[in-house]
PyMOL Python script that loads the backbone (N, CA, C, O; Angstrom):
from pymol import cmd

cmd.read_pdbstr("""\
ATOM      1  N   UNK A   1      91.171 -25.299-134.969  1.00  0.00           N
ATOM      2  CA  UNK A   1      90.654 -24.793-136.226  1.00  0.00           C
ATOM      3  C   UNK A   1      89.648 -25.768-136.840  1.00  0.00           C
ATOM      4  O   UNK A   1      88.486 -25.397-137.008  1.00  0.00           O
ATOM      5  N   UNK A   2      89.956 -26.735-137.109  1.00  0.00           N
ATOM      6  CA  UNK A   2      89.000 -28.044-137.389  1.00  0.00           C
ATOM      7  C   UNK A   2      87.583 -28.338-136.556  1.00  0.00           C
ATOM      8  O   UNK A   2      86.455 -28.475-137.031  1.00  0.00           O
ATOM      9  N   UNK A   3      87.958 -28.384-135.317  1.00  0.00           N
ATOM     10  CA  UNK A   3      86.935 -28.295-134.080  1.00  0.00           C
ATOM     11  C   UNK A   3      85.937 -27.182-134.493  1.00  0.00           C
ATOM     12  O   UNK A   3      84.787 -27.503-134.794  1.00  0.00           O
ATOM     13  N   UNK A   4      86.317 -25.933-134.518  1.00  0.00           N
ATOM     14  CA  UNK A   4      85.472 -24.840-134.716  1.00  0.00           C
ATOM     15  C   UNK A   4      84.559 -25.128-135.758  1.00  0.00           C
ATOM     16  O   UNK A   4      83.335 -25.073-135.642  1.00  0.00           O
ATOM     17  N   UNK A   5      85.384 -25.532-137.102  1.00  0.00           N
ATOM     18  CA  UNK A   5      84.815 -25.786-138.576  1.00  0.00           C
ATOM     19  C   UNK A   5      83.736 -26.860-138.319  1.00  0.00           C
ATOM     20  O   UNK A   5      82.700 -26.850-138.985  1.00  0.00           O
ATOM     21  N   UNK A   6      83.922 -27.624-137.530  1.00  0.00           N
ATOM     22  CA  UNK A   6      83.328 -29.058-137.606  1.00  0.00           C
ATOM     23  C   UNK A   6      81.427 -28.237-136.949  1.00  0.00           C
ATOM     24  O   UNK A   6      80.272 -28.308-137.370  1.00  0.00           O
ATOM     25  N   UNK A   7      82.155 -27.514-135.712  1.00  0.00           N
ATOM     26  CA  UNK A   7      81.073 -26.739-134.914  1.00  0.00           C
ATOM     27  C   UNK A   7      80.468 -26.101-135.674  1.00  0.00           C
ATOM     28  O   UNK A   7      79.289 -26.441-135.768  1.00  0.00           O
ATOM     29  N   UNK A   8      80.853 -25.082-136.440  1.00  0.00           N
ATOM     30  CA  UNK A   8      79.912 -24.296-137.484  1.00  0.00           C
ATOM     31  C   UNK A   8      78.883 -25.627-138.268  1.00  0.00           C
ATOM     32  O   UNK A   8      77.654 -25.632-138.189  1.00  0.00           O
ATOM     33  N   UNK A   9      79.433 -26.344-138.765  1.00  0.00           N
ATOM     34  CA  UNK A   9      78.917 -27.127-139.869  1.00  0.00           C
ATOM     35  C   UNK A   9      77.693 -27.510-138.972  1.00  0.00           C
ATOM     36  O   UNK A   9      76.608 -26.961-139.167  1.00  0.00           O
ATOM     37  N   UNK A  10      77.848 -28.396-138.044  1.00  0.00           N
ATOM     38  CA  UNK A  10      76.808 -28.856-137.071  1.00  0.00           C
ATOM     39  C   UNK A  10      75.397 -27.552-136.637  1.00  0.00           C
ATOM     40  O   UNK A  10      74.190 -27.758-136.516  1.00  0.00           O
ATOM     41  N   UNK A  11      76.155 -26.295-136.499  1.00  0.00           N
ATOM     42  CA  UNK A  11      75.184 -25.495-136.293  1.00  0.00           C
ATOM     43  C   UNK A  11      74.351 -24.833-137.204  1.00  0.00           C
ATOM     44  O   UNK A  11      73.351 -24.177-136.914  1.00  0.00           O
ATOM     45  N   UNK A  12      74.850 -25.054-138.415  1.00  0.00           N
ATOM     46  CA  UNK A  12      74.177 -24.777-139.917  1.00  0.00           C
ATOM     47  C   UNK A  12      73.208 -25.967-140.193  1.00  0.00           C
ATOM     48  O   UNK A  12      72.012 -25.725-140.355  1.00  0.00           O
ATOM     49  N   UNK A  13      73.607 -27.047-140.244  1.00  0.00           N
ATOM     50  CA  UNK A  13      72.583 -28.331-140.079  1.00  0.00           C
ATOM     51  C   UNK A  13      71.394 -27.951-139.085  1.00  0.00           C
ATOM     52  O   UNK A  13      70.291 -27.703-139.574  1.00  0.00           O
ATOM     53  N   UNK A  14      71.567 -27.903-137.837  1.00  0.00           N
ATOM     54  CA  UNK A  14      70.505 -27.802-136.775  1.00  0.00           C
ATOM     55  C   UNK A  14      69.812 -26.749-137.193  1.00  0.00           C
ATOM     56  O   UNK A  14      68.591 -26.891-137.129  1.00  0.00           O
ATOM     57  N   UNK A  15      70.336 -25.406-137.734  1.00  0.00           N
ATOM     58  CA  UNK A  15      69.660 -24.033-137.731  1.00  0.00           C
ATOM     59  C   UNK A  15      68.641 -24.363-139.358  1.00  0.00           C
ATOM     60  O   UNK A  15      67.559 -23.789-139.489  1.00  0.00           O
ATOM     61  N   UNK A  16      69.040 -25.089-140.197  1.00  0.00           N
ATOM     62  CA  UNK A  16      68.488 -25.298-141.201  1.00  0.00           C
ATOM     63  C   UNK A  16      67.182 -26.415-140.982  1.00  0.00           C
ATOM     64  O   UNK A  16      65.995 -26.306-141.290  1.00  0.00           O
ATOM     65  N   UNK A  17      67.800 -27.328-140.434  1.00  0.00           N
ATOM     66  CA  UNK A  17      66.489 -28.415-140.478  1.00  0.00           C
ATOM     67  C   UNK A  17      65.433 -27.942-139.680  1.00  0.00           C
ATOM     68  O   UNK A  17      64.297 -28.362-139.895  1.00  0.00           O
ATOM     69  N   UNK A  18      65.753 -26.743-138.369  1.00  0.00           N
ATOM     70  CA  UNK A  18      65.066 -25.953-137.568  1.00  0.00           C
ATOM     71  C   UNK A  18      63.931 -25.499-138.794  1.00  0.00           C
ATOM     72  O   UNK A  18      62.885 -26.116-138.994  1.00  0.00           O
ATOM     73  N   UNK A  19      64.430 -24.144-139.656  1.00  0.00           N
ATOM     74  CA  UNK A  19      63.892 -23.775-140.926  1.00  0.00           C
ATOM     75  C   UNK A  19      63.086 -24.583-141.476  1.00  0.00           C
ATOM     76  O   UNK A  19      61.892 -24.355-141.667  1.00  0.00           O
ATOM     77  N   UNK A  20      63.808 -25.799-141.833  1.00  0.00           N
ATOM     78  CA  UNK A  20      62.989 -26.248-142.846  1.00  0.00           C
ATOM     79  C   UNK A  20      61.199 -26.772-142.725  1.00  0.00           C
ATOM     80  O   UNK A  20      60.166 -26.720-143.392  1.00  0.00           O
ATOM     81  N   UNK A  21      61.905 -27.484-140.862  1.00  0.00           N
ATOM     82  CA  UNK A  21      60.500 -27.299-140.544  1.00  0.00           C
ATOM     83  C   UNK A  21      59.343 -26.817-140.288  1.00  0.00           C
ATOM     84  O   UNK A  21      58.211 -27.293-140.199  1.00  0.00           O
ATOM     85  N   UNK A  22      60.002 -25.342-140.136  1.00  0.00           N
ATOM     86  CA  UNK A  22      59.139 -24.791-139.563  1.00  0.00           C
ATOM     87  C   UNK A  22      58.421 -23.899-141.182  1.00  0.00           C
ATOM     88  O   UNK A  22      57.344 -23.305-141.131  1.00  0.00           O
ATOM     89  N   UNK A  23      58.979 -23.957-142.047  1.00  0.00           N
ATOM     90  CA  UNK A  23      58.482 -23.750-143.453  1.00  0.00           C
ATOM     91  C   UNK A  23      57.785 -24.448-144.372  1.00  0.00           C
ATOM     92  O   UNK A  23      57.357 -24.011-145.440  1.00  0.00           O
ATOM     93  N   UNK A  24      57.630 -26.028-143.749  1.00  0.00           N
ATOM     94  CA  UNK A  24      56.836 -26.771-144.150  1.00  0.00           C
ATOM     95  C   UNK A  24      55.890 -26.734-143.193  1.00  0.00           C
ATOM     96  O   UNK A  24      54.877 -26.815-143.888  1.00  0.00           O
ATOM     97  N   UNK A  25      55.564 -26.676-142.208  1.00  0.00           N
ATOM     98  CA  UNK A  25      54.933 -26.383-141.693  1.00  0.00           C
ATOM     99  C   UNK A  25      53.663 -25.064-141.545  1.00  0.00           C
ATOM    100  O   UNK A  25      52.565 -24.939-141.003  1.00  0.00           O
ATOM    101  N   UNK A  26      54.360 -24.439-142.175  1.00  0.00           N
ATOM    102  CA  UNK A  26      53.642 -22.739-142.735  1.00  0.00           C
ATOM    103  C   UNK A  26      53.052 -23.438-143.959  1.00  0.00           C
ATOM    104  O   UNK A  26      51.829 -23.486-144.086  1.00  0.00           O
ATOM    105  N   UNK A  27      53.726 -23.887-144.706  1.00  0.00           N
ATOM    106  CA  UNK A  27      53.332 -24.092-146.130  1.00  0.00           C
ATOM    107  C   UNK A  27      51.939 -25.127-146.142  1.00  0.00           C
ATOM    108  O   UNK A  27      51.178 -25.303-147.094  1.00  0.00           O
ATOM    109  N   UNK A  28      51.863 -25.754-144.758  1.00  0.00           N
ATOM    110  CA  UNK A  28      50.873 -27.011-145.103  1.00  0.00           C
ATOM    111  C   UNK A  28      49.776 -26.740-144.059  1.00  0.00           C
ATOM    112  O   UNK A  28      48.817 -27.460-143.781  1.00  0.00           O
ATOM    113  N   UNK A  29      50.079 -25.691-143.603  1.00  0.00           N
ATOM    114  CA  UNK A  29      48.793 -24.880-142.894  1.00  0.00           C
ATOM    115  C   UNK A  29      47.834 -24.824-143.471  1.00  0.00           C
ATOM    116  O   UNK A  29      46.835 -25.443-143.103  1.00  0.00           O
ATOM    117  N   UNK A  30      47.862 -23.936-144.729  1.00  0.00           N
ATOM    118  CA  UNK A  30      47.445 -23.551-145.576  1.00  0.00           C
ATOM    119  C   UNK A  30      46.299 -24.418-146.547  1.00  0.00           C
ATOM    120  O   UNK A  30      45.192 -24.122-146.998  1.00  0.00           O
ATOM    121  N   UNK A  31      47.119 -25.571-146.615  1.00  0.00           N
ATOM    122  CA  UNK A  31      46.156 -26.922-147.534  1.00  0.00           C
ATOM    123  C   UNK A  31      45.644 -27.786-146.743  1.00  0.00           C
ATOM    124  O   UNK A  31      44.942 -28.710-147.152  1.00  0.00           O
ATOM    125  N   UNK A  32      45.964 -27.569-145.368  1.00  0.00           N
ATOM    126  CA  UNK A  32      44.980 -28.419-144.631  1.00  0.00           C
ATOM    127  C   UNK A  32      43.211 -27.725-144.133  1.00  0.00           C
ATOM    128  O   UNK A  32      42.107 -28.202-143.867  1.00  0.00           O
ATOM    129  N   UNK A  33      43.914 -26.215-144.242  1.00  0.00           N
ATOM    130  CA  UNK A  33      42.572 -25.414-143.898  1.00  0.00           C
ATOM    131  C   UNK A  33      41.746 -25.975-145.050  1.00  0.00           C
ATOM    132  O   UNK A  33      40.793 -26.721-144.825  1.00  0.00           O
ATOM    133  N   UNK A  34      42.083 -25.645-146.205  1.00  0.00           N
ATOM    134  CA  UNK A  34      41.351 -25.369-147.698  1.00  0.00           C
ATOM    135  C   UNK A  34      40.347 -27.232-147.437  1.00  0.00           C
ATOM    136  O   UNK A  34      39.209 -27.669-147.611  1.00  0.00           O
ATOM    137  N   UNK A  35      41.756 -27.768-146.918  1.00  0.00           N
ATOM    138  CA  UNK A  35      40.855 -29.770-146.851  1.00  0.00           C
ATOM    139  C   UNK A  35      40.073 -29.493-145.924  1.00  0.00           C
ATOM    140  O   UNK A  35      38.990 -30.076-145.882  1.00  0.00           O
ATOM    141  N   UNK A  36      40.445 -28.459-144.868  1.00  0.00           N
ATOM    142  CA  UNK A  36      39.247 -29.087-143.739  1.00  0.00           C
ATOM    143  C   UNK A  36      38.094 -28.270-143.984  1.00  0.00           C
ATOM    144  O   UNK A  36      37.108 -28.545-143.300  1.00  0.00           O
ATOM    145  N   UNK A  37      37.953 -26.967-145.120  1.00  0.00           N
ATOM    146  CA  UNK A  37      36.849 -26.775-145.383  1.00  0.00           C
ATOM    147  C   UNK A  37      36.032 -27.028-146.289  1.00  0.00           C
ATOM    148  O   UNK A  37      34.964 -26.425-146.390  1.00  0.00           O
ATOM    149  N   UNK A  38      36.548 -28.291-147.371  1.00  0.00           N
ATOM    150  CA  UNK A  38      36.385 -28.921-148.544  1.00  0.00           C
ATOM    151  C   UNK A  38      35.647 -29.570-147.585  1.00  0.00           C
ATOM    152  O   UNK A  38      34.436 -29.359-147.644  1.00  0.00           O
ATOM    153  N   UNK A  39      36.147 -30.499-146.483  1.00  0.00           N
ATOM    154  CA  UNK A  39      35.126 -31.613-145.763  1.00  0.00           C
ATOM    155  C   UNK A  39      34.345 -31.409-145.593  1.00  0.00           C
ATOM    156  O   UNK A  39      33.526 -32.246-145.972  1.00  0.00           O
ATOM    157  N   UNK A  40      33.640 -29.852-144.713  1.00  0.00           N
ATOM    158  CA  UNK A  40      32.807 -29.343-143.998  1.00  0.00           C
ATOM    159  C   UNK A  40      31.591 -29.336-145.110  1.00  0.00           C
ATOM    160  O   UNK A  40      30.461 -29.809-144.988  1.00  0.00           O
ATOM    161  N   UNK A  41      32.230 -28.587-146.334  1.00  0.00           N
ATOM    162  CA  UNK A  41      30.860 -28.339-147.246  1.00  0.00           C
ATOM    163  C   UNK A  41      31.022 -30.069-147.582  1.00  0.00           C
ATOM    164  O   UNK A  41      29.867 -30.467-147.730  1.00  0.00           O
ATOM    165  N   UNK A  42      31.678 -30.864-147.701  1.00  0.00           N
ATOM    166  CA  UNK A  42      30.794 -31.950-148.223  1.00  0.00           C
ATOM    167  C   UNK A  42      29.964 -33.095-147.555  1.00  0.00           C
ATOM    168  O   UNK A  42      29.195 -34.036-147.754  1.00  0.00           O
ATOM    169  N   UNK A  43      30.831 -32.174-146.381  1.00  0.00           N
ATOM    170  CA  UNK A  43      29.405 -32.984-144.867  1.00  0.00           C
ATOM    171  C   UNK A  43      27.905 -32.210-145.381  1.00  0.00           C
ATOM    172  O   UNK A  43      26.890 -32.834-145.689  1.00  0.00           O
ATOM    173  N   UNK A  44      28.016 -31.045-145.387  1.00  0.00           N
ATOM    174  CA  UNK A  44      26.829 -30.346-145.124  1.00  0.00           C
ATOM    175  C   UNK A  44      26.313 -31.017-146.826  1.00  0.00           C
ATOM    176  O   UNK A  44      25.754 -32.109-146.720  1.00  0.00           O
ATOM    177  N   UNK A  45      26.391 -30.701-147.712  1.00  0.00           N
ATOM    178  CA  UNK A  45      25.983 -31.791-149.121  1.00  0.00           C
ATOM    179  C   UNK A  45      25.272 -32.786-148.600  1.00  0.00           C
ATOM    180  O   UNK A  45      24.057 -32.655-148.746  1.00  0.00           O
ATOM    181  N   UNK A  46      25.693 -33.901-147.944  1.00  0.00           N
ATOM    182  CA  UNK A  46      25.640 -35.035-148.046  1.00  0.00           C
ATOM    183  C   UNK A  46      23.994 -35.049-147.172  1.00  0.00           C
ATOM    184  O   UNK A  46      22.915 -35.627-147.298  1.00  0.00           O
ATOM    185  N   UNK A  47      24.551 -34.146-146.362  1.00  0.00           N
ATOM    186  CA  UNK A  47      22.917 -34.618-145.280  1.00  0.00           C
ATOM    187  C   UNK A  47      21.793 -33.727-146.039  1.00  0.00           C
ATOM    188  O   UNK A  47      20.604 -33.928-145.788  1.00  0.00           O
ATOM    189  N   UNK A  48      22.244 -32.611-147.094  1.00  0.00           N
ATOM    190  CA  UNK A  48      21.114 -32.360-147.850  1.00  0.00           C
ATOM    191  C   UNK A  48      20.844 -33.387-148.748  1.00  0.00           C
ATOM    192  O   UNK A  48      19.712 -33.347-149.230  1.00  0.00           O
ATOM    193  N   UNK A  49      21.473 -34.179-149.061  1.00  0.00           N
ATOM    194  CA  UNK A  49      21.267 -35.096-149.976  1.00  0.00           C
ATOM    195  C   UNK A  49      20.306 -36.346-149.572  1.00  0.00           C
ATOM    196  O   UNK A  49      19.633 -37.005-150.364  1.00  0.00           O
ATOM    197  N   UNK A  50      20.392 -36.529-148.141  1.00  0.00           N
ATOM    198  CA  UNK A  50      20.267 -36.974-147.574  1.00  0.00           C
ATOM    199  C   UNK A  50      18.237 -36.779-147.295  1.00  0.00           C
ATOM    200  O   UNK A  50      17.324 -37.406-147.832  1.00  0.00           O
ATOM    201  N   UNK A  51      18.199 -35.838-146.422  1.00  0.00           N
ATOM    202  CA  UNK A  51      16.950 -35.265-146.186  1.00  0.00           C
ATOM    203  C   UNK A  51      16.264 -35.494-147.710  1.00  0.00           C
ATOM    204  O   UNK A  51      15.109 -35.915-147.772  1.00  0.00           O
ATOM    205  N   UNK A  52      16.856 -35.265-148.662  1.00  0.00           N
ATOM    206  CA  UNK A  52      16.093 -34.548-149.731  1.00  0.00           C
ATOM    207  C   UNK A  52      16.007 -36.159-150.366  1.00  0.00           C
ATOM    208  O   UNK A  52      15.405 -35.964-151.422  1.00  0.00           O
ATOM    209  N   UNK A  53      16.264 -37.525-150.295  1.00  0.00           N
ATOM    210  CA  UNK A  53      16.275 -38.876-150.456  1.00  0.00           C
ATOM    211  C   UNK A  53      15.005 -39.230-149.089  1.00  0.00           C
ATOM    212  O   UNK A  53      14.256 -40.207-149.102  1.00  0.00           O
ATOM    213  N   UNK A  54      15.034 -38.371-148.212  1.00  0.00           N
ATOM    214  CA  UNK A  54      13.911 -38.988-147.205  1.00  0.00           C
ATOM    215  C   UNK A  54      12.791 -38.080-148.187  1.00  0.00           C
ATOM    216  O   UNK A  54      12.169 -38.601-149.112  1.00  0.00           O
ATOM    217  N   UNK A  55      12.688 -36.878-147.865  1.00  0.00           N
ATOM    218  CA  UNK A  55      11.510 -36.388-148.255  1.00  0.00           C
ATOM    219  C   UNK A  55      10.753 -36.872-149.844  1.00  0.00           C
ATOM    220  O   UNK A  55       9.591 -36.555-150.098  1.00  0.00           O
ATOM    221  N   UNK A  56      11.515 -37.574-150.698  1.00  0.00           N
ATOM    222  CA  UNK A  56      10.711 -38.257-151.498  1.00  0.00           C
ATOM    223  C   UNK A  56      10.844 -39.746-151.495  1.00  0.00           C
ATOM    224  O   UNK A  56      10.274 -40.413-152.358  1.00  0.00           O
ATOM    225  N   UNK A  57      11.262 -40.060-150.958  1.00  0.00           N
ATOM    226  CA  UNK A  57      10.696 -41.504-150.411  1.00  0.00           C
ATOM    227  C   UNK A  57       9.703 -41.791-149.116  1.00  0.00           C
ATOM    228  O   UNK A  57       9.420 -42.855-148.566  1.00  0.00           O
ATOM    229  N   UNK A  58       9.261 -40.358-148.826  1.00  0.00           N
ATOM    230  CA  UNK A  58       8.170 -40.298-147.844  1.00  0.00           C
ATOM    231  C   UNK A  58       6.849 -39.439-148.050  1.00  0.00           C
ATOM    232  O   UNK A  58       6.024 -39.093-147.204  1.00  0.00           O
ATOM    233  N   UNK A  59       6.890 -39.170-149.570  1.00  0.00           N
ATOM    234  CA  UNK A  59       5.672 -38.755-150.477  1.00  0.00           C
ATOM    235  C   UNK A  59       4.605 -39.734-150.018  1.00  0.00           C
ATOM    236  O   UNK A  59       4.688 -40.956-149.903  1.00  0.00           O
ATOM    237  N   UNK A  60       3.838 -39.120-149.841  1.00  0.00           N
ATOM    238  CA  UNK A  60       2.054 -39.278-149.988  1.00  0.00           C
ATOM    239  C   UNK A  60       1.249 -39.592-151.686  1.00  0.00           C
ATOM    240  O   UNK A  60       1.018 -38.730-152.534  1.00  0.00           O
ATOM    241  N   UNK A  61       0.998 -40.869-151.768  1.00  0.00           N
ATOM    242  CA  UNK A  61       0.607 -40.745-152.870  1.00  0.00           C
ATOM    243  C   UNK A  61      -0.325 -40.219-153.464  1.00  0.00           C
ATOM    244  O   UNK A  61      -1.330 -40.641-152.890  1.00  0.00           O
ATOM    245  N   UNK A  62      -0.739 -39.302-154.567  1.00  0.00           N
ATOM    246  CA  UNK A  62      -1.905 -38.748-154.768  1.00  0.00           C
ATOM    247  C   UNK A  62      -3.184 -39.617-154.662  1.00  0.00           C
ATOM    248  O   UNK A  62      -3.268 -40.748-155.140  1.00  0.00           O
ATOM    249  N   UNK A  63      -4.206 -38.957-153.966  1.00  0.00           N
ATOM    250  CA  UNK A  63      -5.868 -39.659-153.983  1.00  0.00           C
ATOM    251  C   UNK A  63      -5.986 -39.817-155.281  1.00  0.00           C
ATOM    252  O   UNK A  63      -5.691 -39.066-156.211  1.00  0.00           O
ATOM    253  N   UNK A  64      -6.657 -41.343-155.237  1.00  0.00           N
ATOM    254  CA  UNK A  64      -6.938 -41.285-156.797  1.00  0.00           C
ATOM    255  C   UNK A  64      -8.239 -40.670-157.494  1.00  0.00           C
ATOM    256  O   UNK A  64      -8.836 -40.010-156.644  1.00  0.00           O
ATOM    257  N   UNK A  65      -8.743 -40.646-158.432  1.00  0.00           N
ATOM    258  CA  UNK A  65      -9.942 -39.963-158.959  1.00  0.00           C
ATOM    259  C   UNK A  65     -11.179 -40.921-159.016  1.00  0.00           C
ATOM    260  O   UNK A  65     -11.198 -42.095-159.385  1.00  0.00           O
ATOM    261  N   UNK A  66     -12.472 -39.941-158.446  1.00  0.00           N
ATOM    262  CA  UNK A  66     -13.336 -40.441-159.027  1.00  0.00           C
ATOM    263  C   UNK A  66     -13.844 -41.010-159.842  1.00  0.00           C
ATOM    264  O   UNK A  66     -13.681 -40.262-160.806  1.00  0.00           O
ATOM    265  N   UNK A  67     -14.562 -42.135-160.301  1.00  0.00           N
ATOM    266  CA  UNK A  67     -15.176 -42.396-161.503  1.00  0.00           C
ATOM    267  C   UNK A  67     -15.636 -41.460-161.693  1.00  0.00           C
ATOM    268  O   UNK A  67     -15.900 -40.870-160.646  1.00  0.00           O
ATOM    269  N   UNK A  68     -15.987 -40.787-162.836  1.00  0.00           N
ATOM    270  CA  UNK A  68     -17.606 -39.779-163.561  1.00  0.00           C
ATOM    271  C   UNK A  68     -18.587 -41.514-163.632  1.00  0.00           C
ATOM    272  O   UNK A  68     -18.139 -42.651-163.774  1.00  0.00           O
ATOM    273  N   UNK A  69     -20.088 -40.999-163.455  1.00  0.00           N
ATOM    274  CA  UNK A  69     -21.091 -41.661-163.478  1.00  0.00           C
ATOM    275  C   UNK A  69     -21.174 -41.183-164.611  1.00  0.00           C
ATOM    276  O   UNK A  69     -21.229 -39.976-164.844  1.00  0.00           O
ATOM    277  N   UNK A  70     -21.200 -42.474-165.812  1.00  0.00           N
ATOM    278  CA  UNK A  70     -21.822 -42.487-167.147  1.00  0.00           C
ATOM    279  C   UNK A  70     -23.399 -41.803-167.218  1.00  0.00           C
ATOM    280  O   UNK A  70     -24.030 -41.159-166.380  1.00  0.00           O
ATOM    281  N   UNK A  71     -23.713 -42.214-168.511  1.00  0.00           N
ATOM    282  CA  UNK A  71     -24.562 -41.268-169.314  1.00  0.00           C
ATOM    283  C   UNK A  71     -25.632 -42.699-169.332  1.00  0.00           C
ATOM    284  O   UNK A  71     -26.714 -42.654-169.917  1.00  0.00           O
TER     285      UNK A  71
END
""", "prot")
cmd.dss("prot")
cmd.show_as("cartoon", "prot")
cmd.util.cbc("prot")
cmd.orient("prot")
C-alpha cells in the first residue's frame, strides 16, 4: 500500500515537471520571436543610419561663386 502511494507520488512529480516544461517552453516561444524580430528591425535601423552618416560626410562641397566685376 505504501509502495504504490510512494509510486503514484513519483509519477505525479515526473508527469508535472514533464508539463511544466514543456509550458514554459510554449510560453517563451513567443518572446523570443517578438526579441528576434525587435533585433532584425534594429539591425536594419542601424545600417540606415549608417549609409545615411556616409552619404553626408561624403557631400561635395558647393562651387563657390563668382566675383561680379565692379562698376
Amino acid at each position: 500500500m505504501i509502495i504504490t502511494t510512494i509510486g503514484w507520488v513519483w509519477m505525479g512529480i515526473v508527469i508535472g515537471a514533464i508539463a511544466g516544461i514543456v509550458v514554459s517552453g510554449i510560453l517563451n516561444s513567443g518572446k523570443q520571436a517578438d526579441l528576434e524580430a525587435e533585433i532584425h528591425h534594429l539591425k536594419f535601423v542601424r545600417e540606415s543610419l549608417k549609409d545615411e552618416i556616409f552619404r553626408l560626410d561624403n557631400q561635395v562641397k558647393p562651387k563657390p561663386r563668382s566675383k561680379r566685376r565692379g562698376k
